[in-house]
N, C-alpha and C positions, 0 to 999 in steps of 0.2 A: 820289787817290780817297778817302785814309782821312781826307785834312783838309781844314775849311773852306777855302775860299781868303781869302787875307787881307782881304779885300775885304768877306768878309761876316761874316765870325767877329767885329771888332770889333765890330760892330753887336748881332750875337748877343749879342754878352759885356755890353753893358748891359743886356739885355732879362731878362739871366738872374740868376733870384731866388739868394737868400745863402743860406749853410747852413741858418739857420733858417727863413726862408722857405719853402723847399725841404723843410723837414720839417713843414712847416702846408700848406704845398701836398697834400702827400702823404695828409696825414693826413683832409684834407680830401675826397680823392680814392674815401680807403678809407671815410669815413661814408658819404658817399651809396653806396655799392656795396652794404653791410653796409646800409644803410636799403631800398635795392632789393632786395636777400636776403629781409631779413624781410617785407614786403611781398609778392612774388611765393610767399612759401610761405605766409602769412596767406589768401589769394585761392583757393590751389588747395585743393580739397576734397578730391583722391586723398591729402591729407596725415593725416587723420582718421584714415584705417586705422591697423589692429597692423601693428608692422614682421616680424612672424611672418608676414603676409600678404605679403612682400616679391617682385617679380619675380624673372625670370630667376635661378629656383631657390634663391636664397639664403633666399626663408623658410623650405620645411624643416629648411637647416641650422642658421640661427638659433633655429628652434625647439628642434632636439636640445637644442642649447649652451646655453639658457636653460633648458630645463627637465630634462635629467638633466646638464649637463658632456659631450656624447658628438655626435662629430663625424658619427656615423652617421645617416644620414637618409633614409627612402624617399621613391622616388617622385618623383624631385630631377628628371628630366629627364620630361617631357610625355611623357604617353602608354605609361611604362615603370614597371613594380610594385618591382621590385627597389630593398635597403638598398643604402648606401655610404658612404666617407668620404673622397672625393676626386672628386666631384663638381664642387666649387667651391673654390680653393685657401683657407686657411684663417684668412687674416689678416681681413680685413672679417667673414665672421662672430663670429670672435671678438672682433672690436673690436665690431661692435654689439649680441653678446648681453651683451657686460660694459657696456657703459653702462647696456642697456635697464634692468638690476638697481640703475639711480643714478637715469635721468632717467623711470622707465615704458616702457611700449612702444609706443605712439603713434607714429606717423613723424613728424609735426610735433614733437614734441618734440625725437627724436634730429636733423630736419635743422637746426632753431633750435641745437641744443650744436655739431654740425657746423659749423652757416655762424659761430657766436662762435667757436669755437678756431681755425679756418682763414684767416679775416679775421684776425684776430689775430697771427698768425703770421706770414701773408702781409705785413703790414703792417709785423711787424718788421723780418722780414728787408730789405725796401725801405730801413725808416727806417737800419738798420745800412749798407747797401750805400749808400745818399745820402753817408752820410760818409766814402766812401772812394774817393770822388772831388770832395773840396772842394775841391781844383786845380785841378779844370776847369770853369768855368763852365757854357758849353755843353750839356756833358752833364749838369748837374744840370736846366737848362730841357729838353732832350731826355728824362731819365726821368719828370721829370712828365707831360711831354703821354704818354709812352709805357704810363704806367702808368694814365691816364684812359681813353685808348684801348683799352686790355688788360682793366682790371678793371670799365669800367662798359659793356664793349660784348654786346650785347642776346646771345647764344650764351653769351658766359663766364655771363651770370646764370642762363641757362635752367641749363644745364649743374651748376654748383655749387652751386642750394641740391638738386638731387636728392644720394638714398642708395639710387638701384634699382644702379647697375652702377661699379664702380671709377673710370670715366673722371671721375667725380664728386670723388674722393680725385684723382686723379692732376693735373684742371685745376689746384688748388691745388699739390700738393705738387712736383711739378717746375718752377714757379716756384721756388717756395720754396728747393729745391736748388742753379738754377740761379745765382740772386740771392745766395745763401749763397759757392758757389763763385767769382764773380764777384769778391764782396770779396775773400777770402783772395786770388784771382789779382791783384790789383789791387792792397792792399798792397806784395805783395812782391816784384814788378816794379817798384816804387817804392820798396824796399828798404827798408820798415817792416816791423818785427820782429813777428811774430803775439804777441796778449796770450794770456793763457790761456782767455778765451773763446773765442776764434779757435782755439782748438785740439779746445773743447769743439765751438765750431760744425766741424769737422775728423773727430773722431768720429759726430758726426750724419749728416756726407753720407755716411761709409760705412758706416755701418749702415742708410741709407736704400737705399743702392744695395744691401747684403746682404738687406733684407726684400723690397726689390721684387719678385721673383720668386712671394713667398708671398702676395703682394697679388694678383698674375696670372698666370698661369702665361706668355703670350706675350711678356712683361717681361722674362725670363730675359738673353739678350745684353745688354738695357738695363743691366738693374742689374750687370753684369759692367764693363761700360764707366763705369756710374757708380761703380764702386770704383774701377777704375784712374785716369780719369783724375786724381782728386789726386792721385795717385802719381806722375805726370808733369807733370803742370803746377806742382808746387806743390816748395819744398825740408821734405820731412818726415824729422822721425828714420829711422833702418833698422830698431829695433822696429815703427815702424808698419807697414813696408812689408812687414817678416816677419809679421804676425798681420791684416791687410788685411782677408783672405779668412776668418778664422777665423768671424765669424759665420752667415757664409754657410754654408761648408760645415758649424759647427754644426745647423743649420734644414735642411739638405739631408737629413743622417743622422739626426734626427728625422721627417721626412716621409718616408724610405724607410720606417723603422722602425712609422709611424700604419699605413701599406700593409699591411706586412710581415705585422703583427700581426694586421691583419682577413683579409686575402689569401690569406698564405702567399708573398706573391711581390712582390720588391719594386720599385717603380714610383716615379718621383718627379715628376711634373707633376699635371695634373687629366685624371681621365678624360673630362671635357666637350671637350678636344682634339680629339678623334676627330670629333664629330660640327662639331666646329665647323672641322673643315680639310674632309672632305667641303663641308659647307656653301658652301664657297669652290671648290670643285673637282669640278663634274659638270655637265649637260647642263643642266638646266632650270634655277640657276642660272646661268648661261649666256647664256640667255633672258631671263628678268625679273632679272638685279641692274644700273644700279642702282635701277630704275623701283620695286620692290615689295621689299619686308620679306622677307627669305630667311625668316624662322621661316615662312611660311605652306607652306616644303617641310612641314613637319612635321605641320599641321594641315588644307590644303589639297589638293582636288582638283582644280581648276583654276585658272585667273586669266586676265582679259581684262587687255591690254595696254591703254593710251592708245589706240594707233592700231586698237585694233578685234580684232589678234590673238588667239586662243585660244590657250592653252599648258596643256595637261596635267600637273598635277604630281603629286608620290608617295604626300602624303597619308601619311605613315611613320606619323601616329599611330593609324592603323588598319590597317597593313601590315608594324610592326614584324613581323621574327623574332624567333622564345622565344629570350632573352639569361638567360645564368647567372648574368651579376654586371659591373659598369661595366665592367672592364676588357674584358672580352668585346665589350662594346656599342663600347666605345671605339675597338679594332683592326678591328671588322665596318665602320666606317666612313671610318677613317683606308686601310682596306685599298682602298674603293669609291673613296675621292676620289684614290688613286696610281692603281687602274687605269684610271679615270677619263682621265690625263693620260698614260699611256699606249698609248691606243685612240686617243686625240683630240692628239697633241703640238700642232698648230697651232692647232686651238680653244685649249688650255689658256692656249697663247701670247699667244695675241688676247685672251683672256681675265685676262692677267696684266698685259696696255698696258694695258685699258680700268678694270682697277681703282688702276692706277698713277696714269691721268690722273683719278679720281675722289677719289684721296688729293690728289694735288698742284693739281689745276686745276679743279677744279667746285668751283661756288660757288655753289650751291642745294642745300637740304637732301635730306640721303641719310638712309634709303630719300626718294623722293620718293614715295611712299605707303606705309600700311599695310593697307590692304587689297587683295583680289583682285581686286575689284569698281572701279573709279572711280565708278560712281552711288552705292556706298556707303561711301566713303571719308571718315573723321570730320572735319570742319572743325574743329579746335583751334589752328589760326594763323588769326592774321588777314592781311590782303592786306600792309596795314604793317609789322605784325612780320618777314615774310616779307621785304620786298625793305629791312628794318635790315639783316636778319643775312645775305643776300648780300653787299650793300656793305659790311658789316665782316669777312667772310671773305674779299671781293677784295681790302680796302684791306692783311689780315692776307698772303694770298698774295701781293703785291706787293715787300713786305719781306720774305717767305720767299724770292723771287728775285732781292732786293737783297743780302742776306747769301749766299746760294749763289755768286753773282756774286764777291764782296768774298772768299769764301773760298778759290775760285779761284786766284783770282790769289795770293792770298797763302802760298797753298800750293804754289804753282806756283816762286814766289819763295825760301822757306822751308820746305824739306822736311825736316824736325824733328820729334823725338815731342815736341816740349813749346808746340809752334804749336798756338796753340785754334781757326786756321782745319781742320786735320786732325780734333779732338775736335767741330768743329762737325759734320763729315760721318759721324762715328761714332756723335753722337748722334741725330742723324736717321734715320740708316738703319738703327741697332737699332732704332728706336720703330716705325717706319714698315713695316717688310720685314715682321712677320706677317701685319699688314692686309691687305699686297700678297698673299703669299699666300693669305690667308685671304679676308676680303671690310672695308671701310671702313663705317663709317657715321659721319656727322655728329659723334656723340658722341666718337666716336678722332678726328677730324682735328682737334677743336677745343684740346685738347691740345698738340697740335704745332705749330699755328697762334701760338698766345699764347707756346713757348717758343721759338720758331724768332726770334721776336723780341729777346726777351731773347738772346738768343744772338748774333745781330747787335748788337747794342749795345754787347756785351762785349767782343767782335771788336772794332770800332770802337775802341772804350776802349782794349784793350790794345795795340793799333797808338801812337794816343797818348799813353799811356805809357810806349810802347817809346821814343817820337821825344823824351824828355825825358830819360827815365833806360836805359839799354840796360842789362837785365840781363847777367846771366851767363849760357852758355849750359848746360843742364843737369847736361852731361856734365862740366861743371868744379866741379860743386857734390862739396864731401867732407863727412864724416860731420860735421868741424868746425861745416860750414856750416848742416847741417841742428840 
């Protein structure tokens, strides 16, 4: 299952462009993507605004940070009075009030610097990862089409040139990670010695996997798993693997400490957890997700269904209770969504399949409305756009269940910490399980979709270079070695 059969593979092998080919192919790949970037953010007009005006609460934090340095910021969640400084975890705001201070504060400007440095990036890392598999033919012709398919497919462009919600940063950057981690795995299975870039790109994935966290707060496992796994798949020094974590928990005991200081009491996630595990776990979501936009719990008194049904909802931004301060607000609703699932076990249940089958197997956009109403629901897709980005979330889900498949087995085979069929299912199911718990939308599965990919590929790859060169297995790697 992991190889051509000989029959076709030769065939393959002339079809399949040269090194450099291969990096004109690629590169070729990433201009139009970056020319459809700039384009799609030329055309929309929500791009004019101040990014002070930003959704889903991050302009007032980017306000504080731009105009006094201060993480504190009222009035962050709808419909509630009270400061705070854990609202929104803190890396995105202070990544875009420190640009706004380079490029203005215009959101078209910041998504134009956005979509150049991330394309950029993206691009390298591909161009880096193309070279380290010049052995294999095949798979250079397979990354091509994979990376045309991935990077100009109509979701990844909506997706990335926004700057309202992280999944914008994360499309890009968990590529980037993965493709990054790829090479070094791919080297040195092939028992090429890392240069010193390779060591610098080695640093990067784990201090990527140590920030992630501060990017998101439901990132937390992810980026846990994105430090270890080079630690197991890869032969590193024993300094590396004693200071790994040191970033990490550097940024942890600083984010106790932002709490500590405004609070008195220390906390380390975002207090927007609360309302957003609620959000995922009560009655009237229940009801309308994934048909309708859960924020409408917040601002809505009712919503007609598709089929005609009425559903009463809480309307919270007129029936908040007086809250002393986020944290408060934060447990008043983390508290509703446990009791929630302990009044209702079997709802919760049913509730917990039907968002599972909405991460993994629906393939129309989530919410599929945002409004209460369907008579007044905004037409901002076209009929087109609309059944692109199906067929490229089915064609993407299909390879999410060819690699599930492929890793199976091959873990079934090779039950090993240093098998990236095991790190395949490690990385998914950290990324994927808040959602579950929580609730999915469009913008989180698109993410998973495009690295679930890559992740397959690499699988594949490393199978083939196992069948060529068989490393060592981990446990025989000595300090020499590393």
């Amino acid at each position: 299952m992991y190889k051509l059969s000989e029959s076709i593979k030769p065939t393959l092998d002339r079809f399949s462009p040269g090194s450099t080919l291969t990096a004109g192919l690629l590169t070729g790949i990433f201009f139009l993507s970056l020319l459809a970037k700039l384009f799609l953010i030329f055309i929309d007009t929500s791009s004019d605004r101040s990014i002070l005006q930003m959704e889903y609460g991050f302009g007032p934090v980017i306000t504080s940070l731009y105009e006094r340095g201060s993480l504190e910021a009222c009035g962050v969640p709808v419909g509630l009075k009270f400061c705070a400084v854990a609202t929104r975890m803190p890396l995105l705001p202070l990544m875009y009030a420190t640009l706004a201070k380079v490029i203005g504060l215009q959101q078209s400007h910041l998504a134009i610097a956005k979509t150049l440095l991330f394309t950029s990036l993206l691009w390298m890392s591909v161009i880096y990862f193309s070279r380290s598999i010049g052995r294999y033919p095949v798979y250079r012709l397979a990354l091509v089409a994979l990376s045309a398919l991935l990077f100009l497919g109509p979701q990844y462009l909506k997706h990335t040139i926004s700057i309202q919600y992280e999944e914008s940063l994360l499309i890009d950057l968990l590529p980037i990670y993965f493709l990054l981690l790829g090479t070094l795995i791919v080297k040195q299975r092939s028992e090429l010695p890392l240069s010193t870039l390779d060591y610098w790109i080695l640093a990067f994935l784990l201090l990527f996997g140590s920030t992630l966290y501060f990017l998101k707060a439901s990132m937390l496992f992810l980026g846990i798993i994105f430090i270890l796994a080079p630690l197991f798949l890869l032969k590193v020094p024993v300094w590396i693997r004693l200071t790994a974590f040191l970033p990490f928990l550097l940024g942890i005991i600083w984010w106790g400490g932002v709490n500590y200081k405004y609070h008195g009491t220390v906390r380390l996630g975002s207090s927007y957890n609360g309302e957003n595990f609620y959000r995922g776990q009560n009655a009237y979501s229940y009801k309308i997700y994934p048909e309708i936009h859960l924020d409408r719990l917040i601002d809505s008194s009712d919503a007609i269904m598709n089929n005609g049904e009425k559903i009463t909802l809480p309307n919270w931004q007129i029936h908040f209770p007086p809250f002393n301060g986020e944290w408060e607000w934060h447990d008043y609703f983390k508290q509703l969504g446990e009791q929630w699932i302990k009044d209702h076990p079997f709802d919760a249940l049913a509730f917990t399949f039907r968002k599972a089958y909405v991460f993994f197997l629906e393939p129309r956009k989530v919410p599929f409305r945002q409004s209460t109403n369907p008579s007044t629901e905004p037409h901002d897709y076209n009929e087109a756009s609309l059944i692109a980005g199906v067929l490229w979330i089915t064609l993407l889900r299909v390879l999410f269940f060819i690699g599930a498949i492929v890793a199976i087995r091959d873990l079934w085979k090779h039950r090993r910490f240093d098998n990236f069929a095991l790190w395949y299912f490690l990385f998914i199911g950290a990324y994927s399980a808040p959602y579950i718990v929580g609730f999915g939308y469009q913008r989180h599965i698109s993410p998973m979709l495009i690295f679930s990919s890559i992740l397959l590929f690499i699988l594949m790859l490393t199978k083939e270079v196992h069948g060529n060169i068989k490393p060592k297995p981990l446990s025989t790697f000595t300090n020499k070695d590393a």
